[in-house]
PASEBA-1860 file (N, C-alpha, C; in nm, 3 decimals):
! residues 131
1> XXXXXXXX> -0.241/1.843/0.802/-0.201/1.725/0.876/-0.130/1.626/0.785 ~ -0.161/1.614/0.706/-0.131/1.494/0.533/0.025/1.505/0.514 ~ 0.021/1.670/0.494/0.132/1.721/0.403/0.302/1.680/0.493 ~ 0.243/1.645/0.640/0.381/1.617/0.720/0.443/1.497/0.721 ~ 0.348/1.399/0.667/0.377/1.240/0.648/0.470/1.228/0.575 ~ 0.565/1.159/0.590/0.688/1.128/0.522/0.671/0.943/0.538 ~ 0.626/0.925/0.417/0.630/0.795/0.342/0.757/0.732/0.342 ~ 0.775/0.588/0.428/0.887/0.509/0.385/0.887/0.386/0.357
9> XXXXXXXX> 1.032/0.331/0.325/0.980/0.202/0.198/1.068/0.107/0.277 ~ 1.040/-0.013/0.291/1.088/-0.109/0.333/1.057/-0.275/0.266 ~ 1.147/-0.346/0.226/1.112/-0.508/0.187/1.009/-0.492/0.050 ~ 1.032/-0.362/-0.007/0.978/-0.347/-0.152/0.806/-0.273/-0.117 ~ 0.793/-0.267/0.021/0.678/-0.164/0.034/0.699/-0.015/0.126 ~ 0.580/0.022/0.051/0.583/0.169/0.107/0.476/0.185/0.218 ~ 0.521/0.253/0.322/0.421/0.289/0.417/0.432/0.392/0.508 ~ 0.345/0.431/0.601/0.359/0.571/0.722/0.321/0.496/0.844
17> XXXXXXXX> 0.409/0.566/0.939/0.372/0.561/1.062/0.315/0.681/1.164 ~ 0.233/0.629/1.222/0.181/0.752/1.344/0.203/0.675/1.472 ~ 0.200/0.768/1.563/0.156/0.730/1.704/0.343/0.705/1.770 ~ 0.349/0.622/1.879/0.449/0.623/1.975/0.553/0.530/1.905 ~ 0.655/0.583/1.814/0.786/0.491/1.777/0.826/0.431/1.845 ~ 0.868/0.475/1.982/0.939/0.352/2.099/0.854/0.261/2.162 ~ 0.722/0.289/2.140/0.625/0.173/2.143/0.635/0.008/2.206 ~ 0.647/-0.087/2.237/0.711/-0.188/2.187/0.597/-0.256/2.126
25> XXXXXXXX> 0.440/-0.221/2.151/0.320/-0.279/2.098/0.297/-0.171/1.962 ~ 0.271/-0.276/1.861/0.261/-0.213/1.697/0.121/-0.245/1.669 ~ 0.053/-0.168/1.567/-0.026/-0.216/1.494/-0.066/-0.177/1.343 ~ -0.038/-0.282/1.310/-0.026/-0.245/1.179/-0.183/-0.279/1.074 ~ -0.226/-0.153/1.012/-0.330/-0.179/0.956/-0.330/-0.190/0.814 ~ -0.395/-0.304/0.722/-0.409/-0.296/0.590/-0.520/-0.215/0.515 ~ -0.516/-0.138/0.430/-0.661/-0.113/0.350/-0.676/-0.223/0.274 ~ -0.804/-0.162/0.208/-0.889/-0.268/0.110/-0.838/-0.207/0.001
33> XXXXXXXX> -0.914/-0.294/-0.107/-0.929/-0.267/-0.226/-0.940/-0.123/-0.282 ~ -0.814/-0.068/-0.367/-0.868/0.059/-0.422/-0.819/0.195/-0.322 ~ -0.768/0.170/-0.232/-0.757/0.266/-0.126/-0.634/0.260/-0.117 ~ -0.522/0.324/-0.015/-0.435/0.324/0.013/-0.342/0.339/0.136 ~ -0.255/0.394/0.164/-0.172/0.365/0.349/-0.247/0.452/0.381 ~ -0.315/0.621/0.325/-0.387/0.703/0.395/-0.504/0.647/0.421 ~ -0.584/0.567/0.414/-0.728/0.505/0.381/-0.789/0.507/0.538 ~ -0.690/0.472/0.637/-0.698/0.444/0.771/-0.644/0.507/0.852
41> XXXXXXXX> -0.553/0.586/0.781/-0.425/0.635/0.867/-0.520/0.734/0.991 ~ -0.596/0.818/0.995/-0.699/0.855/1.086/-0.729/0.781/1.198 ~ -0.734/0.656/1.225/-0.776/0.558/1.319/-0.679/0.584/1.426 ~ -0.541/0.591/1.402/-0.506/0.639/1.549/-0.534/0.747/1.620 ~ -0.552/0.838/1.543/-0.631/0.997/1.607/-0.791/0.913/1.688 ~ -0.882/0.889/1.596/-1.001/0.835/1.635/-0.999/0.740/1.744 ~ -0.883/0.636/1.753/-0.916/0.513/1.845/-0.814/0.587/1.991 ~ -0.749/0.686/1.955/-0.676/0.765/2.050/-0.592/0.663/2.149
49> XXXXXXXX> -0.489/0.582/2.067/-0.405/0.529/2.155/-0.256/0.534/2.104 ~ -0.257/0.639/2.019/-0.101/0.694/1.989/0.026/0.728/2.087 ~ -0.062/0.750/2.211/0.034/0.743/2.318/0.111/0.612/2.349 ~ 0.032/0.498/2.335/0.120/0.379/2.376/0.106/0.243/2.260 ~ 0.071/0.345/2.156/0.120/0.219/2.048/0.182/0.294/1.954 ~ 0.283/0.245/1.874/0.295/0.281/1.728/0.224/0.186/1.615 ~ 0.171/0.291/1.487/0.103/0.236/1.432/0.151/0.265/1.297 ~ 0.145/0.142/1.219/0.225/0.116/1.082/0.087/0.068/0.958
57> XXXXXXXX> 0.095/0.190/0.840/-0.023/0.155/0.767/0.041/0.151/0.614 ~ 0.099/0.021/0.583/0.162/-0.034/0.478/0.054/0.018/0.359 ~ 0.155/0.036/0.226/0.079/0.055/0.114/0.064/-0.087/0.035 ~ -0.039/-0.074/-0.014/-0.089/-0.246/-0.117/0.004/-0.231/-0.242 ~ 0.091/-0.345/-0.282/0.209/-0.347/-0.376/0.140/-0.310/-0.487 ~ -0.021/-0.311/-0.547/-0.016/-0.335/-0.710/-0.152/-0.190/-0.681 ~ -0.096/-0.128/-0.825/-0.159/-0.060/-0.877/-0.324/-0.085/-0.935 ~ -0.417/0.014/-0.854/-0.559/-0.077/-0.934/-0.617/0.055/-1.000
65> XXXXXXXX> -0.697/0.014/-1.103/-0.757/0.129/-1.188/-0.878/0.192/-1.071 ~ -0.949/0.309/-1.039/-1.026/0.329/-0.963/-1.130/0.450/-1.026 ~ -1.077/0.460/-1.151/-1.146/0.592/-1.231/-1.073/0.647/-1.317 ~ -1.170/0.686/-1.405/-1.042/0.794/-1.536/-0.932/0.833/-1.480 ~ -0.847/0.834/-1.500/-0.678/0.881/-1.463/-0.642/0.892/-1.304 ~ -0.731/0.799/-1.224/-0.743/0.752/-1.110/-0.649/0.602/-1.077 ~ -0.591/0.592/-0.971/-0.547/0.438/-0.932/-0.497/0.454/-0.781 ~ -0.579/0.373/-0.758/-0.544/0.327/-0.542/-0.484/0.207/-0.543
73> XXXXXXXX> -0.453/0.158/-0.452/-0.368/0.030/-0.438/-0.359/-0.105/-0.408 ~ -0.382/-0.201/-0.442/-0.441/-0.327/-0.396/-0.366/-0.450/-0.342 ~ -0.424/-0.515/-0.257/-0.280/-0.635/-0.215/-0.273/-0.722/-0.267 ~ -0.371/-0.837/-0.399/-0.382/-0.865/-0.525/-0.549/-0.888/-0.577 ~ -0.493/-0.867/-0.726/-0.610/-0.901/-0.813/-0.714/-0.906/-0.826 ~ -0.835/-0.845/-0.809/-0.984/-0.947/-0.809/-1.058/-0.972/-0.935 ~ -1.038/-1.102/-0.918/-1.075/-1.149/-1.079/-1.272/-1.127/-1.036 ~ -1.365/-1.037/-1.100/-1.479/-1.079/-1.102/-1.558/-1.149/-1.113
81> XXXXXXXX> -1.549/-1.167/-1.256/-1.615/-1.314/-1.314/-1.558/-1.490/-1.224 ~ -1.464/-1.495/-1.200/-1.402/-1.596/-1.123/-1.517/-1.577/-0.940 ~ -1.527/-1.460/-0.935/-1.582/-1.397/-0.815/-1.790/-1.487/-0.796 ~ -1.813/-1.415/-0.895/-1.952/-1.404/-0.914/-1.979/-1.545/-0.940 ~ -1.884/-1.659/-1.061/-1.935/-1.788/-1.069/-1.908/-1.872/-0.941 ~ -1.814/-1.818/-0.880/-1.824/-1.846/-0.708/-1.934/-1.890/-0.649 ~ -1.965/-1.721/-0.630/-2.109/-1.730/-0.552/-2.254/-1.781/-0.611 ~ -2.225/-1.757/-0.760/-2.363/-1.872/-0.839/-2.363/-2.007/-0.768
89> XXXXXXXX> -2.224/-2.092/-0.768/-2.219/-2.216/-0.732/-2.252/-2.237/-0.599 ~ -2.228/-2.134/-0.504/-2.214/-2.139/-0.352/-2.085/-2.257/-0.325 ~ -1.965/-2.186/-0.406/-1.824/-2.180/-0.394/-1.730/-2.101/-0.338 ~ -1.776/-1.986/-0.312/-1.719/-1.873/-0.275/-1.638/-1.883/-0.140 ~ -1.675/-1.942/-0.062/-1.607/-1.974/0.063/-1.468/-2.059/0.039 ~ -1.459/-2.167/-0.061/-1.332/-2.201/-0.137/-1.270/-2.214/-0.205 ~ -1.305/-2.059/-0.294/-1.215/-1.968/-0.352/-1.087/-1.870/-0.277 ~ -0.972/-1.932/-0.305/-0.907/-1.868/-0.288/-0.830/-1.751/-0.425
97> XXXXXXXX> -0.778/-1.640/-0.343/-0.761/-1.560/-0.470/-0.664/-1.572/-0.559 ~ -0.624/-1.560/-0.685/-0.501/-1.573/-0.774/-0.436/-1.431/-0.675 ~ -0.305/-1.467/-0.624/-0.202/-1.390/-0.584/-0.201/-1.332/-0.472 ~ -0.298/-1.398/-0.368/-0.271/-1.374/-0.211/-0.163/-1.483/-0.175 ~ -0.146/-1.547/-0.194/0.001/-1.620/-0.182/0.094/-1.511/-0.190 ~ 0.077/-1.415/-0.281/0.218/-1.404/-0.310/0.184/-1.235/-0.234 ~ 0.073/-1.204/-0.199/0.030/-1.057/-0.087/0.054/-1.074/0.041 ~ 0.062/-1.195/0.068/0.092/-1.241/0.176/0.231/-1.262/0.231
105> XXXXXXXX> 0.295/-1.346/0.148/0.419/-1.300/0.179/0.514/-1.200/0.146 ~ 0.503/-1.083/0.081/0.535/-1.008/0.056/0.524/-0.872/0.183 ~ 0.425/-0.915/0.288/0.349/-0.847/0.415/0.458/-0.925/0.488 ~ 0.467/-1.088/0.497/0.547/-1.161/0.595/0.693/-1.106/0.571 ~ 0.749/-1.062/0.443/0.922/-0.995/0.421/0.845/-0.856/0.525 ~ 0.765/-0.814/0.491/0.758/-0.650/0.534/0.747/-0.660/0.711 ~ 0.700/-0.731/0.769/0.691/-0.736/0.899/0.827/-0.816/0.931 ~ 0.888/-0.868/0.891/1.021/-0.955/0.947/1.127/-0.842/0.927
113> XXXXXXXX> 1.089/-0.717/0.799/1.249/-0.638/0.748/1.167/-0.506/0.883 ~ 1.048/-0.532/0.946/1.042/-0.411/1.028/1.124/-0.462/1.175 ~ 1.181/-0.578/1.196/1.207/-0.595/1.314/1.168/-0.598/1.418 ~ 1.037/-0.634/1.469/0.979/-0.623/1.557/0.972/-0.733/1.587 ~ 0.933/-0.775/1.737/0.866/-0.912/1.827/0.727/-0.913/1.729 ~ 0.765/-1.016/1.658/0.585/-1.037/1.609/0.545/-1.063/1.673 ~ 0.501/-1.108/1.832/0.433/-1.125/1.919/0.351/-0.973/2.008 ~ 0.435/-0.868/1.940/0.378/-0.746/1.990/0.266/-0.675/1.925
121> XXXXXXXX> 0.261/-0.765/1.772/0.191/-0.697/1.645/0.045/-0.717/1.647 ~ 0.004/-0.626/1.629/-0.138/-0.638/1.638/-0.168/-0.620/1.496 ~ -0.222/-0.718/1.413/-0.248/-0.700/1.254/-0.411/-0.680/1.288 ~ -0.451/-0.625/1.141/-0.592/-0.525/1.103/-0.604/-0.524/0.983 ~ -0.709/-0.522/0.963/-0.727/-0.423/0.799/-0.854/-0.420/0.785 ~ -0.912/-0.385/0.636/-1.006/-0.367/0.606/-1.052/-0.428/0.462 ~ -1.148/-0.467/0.432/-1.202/-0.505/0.333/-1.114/-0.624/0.260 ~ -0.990/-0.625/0.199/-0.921/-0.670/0.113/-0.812/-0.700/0.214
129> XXX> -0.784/-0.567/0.209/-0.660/-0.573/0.359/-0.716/-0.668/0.472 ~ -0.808/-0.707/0.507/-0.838/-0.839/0.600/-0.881/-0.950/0.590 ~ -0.829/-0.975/0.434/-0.835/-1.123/0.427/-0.705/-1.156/0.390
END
């Protein structure tokens, strides 16, 4: 099933699509941390609405370490220590991250160079990918 995906790149990201191209309702899902455009790509089989949506599962711009000669993909940074003295303080709620500014709009070029009614888009993600 994997091996037929043909990966494409748009506004400096890479991603796959499944489900109904002429669609006019999209949904586009992010992964988390460490994972990548395949991470989810399953969910349209599972949520079984490929018939009347197309579904777009962007890859995370930055490279993250995930194991010896391992790396999945991230949408930015997680500083730990910045993380953890967070939640010591019970700060964590206004912490924002070094370089979701810039994950963010880098998603806003990628959804404007896909051309679509952003009003049709149904955004998602997971873990990282949904914040």
């Amino acid at each position: 099933m994997f091996n037929s995906i043909r990966p494409k790149s748009l506004a400096g990201i890479q991603y796959i699509e499944a489900g109904n191209s002429n669609s006019p309702h999209k949904i586009v899902m992010l992964h988390g941390y460490g994972a990548d455009m395949m991470d989810l790509y399953s969910l349209h089989d599972a949520i079984n609405t490929s018939k009347y949506f197309h579904w777009i599962f962007p890859n995370g711009t930055l490279d993250v370490p995930i194991g010896p000669h391992m790396t999945g993909k991230g949408w930015f940074n997680i500083d730990i220590p910045t993380f953890e003295r967070a939640l010591r303080m019970g700060e964590f709620s206004k912490l924002k991250p070094t370089g979701m500014d810039d994950a963010r709009q880098k998603l806003e070029n990628f959804l404007t160079a896909l051309k679509f009614d952003l009003s049709t888009i149904y955004l998602g993600g997971f873990s990282q990918g949904a914040m």
